[in-house]
N, CA, C and O of each residue as an XYZ file, in Angstrom:
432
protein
N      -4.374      0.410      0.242
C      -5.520     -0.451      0.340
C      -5.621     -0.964      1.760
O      -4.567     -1.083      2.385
N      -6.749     -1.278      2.333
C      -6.828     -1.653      3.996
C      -8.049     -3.024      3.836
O      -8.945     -3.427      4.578
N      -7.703     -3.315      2.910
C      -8.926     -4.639      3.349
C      -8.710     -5.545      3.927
O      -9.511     -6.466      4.088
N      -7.150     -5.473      4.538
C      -7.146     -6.069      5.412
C      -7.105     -5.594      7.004
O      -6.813     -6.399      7.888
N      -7.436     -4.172      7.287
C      -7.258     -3.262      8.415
C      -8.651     -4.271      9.057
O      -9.606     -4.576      8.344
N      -8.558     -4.558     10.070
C      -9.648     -4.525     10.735
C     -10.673     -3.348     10.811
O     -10.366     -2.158     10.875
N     -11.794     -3.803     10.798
C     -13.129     -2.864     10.903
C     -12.843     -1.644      9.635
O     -13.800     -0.877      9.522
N     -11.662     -1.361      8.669
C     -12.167     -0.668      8.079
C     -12.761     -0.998      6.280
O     -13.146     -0.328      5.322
N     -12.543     -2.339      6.593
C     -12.712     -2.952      5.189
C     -12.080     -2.480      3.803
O     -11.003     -1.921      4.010
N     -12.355     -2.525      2.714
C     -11.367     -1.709      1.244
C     -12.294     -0.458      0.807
O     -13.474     -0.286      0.504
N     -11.139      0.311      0.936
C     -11.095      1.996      0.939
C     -10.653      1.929     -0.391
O     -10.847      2.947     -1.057
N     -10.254      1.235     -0.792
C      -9.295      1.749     -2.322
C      -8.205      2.553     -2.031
O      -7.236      2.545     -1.271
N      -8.711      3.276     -2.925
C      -7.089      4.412     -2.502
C      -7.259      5.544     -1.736
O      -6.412      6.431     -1.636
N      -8.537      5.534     -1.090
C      -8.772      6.381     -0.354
C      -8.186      5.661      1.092
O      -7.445      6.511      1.587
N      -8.194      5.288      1.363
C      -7.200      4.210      2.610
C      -5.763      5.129      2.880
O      -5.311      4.949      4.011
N      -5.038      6.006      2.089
C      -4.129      6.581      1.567
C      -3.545      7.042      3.155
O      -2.338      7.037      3.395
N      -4.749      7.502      4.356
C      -4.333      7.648      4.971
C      -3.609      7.016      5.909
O      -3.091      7.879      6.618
N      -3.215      5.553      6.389
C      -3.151      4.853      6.814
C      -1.423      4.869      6.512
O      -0.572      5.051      7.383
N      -1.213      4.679      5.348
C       0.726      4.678      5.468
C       1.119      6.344      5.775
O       2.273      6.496      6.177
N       0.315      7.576      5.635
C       0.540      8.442      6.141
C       0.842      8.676      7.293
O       1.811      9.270      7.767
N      -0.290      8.039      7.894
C      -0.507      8.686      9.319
C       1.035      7.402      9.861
O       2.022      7.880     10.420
N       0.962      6.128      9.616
C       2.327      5.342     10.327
C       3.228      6.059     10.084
O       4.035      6.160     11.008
N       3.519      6.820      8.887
C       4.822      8.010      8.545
C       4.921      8.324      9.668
O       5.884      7.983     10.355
N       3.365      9.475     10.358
C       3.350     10.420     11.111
C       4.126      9.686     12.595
O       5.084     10.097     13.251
N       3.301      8.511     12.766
C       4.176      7.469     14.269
C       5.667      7.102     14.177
O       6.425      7.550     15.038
N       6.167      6.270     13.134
C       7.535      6.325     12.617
C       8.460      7.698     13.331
O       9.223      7.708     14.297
N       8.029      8.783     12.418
C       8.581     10.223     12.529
C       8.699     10.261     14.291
O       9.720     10.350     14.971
N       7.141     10.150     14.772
C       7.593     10.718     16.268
C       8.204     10.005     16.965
O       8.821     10.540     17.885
N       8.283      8.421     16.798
C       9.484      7.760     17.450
C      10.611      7.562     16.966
O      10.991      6.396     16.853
N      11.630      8.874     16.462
C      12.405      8.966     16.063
C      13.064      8.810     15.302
O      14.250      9.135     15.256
N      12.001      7.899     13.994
C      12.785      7.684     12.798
C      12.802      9.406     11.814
O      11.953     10.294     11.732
N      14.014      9.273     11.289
C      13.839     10.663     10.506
C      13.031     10.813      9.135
O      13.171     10.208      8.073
N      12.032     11.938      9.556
C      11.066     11.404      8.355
C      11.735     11.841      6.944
O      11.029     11.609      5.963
N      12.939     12.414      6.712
C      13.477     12.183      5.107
C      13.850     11.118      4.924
O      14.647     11.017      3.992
N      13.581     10.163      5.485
C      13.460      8.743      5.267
C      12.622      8.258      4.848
O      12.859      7.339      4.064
N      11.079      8.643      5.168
C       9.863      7.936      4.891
C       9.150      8.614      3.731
O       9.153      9.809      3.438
N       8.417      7.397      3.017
C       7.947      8.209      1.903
C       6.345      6.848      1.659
O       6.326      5.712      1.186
N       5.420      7.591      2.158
C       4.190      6.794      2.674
C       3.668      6.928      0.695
O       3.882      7.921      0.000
N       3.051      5.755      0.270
C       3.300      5.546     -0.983
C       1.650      4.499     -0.915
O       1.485      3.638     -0.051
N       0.744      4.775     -1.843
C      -0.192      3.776     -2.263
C      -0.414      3.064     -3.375
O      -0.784      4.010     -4.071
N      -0.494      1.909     -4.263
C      -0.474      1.279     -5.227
C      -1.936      1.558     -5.329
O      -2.564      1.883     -4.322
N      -2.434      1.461     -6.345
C      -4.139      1.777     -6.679
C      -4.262      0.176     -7.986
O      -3.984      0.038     -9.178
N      -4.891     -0.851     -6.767
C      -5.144     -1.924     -8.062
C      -6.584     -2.121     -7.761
O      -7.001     -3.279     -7.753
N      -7.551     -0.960     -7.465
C      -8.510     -1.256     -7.449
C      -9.171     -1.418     -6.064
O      -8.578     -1.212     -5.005
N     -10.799     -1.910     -6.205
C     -11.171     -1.426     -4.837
C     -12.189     -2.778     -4.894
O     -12.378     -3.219     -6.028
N     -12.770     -3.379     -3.932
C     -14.013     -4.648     -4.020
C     -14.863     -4.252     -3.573
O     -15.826     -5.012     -3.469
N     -15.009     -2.577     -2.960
C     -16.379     -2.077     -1.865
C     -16.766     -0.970     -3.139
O     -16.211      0.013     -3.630
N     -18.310     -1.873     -3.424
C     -19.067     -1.342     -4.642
C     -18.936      0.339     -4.156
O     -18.348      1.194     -4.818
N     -19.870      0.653     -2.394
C     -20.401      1.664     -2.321
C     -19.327      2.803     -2.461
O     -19.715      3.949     -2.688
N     -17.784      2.481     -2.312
C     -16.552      2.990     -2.509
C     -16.558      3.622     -3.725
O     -16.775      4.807     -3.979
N     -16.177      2.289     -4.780
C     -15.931      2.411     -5.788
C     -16.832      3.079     -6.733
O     -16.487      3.355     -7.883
N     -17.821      3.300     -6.315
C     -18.637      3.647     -7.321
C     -19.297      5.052     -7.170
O     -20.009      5.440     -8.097
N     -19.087      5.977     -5.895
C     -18.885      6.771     -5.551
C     -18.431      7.595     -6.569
O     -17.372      7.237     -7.084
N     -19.127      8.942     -7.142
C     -18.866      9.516     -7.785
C     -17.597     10.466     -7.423
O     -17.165     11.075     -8.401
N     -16.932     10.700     -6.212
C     -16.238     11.693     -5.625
C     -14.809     10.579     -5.285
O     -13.825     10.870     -4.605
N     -15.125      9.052     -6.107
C     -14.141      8.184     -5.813
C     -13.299      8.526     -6.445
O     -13.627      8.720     -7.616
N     -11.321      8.881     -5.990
C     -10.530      9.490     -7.348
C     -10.210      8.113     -8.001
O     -10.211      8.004     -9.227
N      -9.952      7.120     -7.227
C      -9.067      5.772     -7.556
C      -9.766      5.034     -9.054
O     -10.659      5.487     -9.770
N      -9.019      3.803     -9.185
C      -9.472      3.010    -10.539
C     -10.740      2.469    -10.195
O     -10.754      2.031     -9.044
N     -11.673      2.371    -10.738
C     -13.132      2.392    -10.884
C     -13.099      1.186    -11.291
O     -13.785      1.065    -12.306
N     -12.489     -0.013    -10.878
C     -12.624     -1.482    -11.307
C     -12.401     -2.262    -10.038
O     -12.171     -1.575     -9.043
N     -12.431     -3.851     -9.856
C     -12.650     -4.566     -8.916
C     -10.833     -4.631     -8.983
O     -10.056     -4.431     -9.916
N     -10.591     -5.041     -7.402
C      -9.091     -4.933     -7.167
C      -8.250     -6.608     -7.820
O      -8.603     -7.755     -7.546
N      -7.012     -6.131     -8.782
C      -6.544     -7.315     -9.245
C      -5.737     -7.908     -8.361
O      -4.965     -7.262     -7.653
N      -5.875     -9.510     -8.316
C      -5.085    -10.386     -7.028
C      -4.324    -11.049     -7.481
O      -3.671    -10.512     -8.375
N      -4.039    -12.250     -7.215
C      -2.705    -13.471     -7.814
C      -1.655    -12.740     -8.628
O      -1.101    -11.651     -8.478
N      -1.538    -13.950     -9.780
C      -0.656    -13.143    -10.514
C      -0.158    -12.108    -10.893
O       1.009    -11.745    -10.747
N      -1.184    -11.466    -11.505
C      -0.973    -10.287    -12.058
C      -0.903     -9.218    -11.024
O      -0.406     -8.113    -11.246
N      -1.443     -9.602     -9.830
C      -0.734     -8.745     -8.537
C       0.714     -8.297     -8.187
O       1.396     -7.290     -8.001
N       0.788    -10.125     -8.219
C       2.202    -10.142     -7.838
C       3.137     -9.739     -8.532
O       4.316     -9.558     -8.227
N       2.586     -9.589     -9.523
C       4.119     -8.989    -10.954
C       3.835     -7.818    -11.087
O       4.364     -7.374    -12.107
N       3.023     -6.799    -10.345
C       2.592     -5.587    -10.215
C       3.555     -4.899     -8.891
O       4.096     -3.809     -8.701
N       3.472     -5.741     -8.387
C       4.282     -5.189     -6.838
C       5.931     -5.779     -7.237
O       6.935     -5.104     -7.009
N       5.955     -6.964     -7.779
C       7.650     -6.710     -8.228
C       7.952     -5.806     -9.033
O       9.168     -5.757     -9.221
N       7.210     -4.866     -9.744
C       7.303     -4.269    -10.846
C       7.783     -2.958     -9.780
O       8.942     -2.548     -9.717
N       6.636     -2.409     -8.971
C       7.128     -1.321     -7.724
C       8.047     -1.149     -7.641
O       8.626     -0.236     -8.229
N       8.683     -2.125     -6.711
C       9.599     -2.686     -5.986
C      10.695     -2.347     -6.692
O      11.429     -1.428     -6.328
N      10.940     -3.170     -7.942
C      12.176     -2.889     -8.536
C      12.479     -1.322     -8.849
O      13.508     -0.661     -8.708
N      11.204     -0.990     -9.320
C      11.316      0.810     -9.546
C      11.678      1.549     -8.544
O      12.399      2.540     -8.669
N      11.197      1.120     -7.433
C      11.879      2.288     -6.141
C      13.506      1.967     -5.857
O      14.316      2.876     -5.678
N      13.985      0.069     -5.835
C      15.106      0.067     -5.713
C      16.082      0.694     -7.029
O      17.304      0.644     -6.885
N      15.616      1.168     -8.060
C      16.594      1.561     -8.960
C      16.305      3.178     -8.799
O      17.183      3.960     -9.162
N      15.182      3.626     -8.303
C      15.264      5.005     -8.134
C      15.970      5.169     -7.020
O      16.652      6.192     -7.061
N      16.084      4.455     -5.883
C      16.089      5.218     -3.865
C      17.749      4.530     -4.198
O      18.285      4.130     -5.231
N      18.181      4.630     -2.825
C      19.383      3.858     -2.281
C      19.078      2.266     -1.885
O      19.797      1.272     -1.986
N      17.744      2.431     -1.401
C      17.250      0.720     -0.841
C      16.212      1.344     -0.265
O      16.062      2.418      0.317
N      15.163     -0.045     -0.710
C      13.487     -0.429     -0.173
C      14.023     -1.028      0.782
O      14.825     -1.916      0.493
N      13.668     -0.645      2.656
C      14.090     -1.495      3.473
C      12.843     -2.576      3.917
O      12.798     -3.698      4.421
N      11.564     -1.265      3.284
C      10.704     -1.457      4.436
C       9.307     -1.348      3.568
O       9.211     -0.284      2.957
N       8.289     -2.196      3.418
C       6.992     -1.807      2.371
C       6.142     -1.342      3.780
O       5.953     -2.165      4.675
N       5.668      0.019      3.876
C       5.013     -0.278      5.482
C       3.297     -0.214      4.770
O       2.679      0.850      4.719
N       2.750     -1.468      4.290
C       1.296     -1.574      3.761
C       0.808     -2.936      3.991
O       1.177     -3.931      3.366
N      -0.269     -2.892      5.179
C      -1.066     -4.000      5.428
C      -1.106     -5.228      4.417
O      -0.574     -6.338      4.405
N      -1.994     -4.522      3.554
C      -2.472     -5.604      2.337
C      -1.322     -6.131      2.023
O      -1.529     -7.340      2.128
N      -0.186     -5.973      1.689
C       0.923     -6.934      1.006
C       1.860     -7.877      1.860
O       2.992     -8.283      1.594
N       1.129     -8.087      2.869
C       1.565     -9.051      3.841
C       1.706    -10.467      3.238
O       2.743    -11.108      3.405
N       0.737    -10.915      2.589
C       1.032    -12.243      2.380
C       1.753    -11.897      0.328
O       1.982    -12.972     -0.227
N       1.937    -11.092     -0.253
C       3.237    -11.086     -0.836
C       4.539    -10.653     -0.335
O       5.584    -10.989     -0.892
N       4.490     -9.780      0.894
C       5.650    -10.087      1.319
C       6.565    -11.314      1.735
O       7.781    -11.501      1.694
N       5.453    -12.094      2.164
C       5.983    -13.637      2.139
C       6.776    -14.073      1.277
O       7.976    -14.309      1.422
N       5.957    -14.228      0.097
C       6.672    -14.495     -1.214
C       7.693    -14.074     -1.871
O       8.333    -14.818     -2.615
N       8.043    -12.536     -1.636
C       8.689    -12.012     -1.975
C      10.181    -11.774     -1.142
O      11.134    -11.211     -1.680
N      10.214    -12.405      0.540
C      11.315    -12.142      1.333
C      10.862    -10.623      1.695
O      11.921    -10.167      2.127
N      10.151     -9.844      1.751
C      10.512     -8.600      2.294
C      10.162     -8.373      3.773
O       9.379     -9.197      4.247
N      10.579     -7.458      4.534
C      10.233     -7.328      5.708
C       9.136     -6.501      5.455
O       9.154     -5.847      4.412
N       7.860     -6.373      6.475
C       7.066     -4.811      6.222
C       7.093     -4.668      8.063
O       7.330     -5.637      8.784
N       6.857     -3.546      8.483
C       6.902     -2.988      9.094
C       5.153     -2.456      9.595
O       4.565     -1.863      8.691
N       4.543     -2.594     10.605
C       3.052     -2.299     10.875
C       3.141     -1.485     12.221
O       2.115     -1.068     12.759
């Protein structure tokens, strides 16, 4: 999600490119990319002309915030730390101000 990217407003999950392409920067400054694994949560989109887009793949509803956000992204979270070795790093704009909440570092 990028609604918080400057100038590009909410893409939904079409935004997808955005933790890709930081993969792609990561990688060339030497982090090893079997490390990185560029990942999008789909809770929806607030840009009608987006969302409503017949060629839109994402959830076709308005994006969920507060609560039920936040117990959506601990829900992630815990799933990647019981799948990976360790979440060091969430590298996604939008979850900046739950990273707060949550202690995590993100990486931009």
């Amino acid at each position: 999600m990028t609604d918080n990217i400057v100038g590009l407003g909410d893409l939904g999950c079409h935004g997808q490119g955005i933790p890709v392409g930081k993969t792609v920067v990561y990688g060339a400054c030497g982090v090893d990319p079997s490390w990185l694994l560029p990942i999008t949560v789909d809770v929806g989109c607030n840009t009608d002309a987006v969302r409503d887009d017949p060629l839109y793949v994402g959830l076709p509803q308005q994006r969920i915030r507060g609560e039920k956000y936040f117990a959506l992204m601990d829900e992630v979270v815990e799933a990647l730390q019981v799948r990976t070795t360790i979440v060091a790093a969430l590298d996604v704009a939008y979850l900046s101000s739950w990273s707060m909440n949550a202690g995590i570092l993100l990486l931009s």
